[in-house]
C-alpha positions in Angstrom: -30.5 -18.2 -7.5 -30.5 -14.8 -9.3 -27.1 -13.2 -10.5 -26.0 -10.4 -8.2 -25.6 -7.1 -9.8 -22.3 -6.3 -7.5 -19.4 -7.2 -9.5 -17.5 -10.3 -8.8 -14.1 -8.2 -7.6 -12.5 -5.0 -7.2 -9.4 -3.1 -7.6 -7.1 -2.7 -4.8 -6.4 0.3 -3.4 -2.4 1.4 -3.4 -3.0 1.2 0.6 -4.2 -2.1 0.3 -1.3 -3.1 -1.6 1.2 -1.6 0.2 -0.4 -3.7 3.3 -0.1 -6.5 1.1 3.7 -6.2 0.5 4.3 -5.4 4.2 2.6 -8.2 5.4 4.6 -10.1 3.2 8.3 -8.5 4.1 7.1 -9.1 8.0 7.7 -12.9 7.1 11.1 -13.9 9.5 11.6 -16.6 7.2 13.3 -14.4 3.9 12.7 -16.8 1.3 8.8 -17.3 1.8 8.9 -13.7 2.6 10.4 -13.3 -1.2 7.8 -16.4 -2.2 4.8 -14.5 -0.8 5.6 -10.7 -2.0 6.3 -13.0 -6.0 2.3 -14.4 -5.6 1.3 -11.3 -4.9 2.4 -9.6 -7.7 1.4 -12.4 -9.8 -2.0 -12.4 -9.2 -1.9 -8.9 -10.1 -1.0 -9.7 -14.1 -2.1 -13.1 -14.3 -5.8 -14.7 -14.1 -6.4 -17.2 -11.1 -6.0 -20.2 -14.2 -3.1 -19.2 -15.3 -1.4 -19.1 -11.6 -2.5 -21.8 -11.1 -1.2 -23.5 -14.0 2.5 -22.4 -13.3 4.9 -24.8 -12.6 8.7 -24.0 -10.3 9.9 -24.8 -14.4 8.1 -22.0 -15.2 10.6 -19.7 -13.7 13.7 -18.1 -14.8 15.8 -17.4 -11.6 18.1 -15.5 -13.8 15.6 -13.2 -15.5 12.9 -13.1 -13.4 11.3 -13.9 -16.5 7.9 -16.4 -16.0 6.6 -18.5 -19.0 2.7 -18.9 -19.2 1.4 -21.8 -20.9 -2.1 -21.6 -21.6 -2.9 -17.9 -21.7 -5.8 -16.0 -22.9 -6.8 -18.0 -26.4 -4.5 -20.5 -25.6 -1.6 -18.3 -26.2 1.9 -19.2 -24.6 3.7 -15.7 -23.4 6.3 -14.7 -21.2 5.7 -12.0 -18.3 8.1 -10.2 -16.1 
């Protein structure tokens, strides 16, 4: 099968994020209201590997800080 010449994502618009957030604060339930609207901004610095290598440990409550293990060449770095 030939490689498409479309690329393989896009950026979202503001709207589209906005939407995003809204959908997310529309939750009744507050904490996986909080727990969607966190992945959401997380897949917006991180790569899909990375996400998915992040553990609740991970976390600093306090902070807000979030330790990546494993980053681009292999590097370990915190985000917040």
């Amino acid at each position: 099968m030939p490689l498409s010449e479309e690329p393989a994502g896009r950026a979202l618009t503001t709207e589209e994020l906005a939407a995003l957030y809204r959908t997310c604060d529309a939750d009744p339930c507050t904490t996986r209201s909080a727990q969607l609207a966190a992945m959401v901004t997380l897949l917006l610095v991180l790569r899909r590997f990375e996400l998915a290598q992040l553990e609740v440990a991970d976390l600093d409550a306090d902070t807000g800080a979030v330790l990546v293990r494993n980053g681009k060449g292999g590097k370990t770095a915190h985000t917040w």
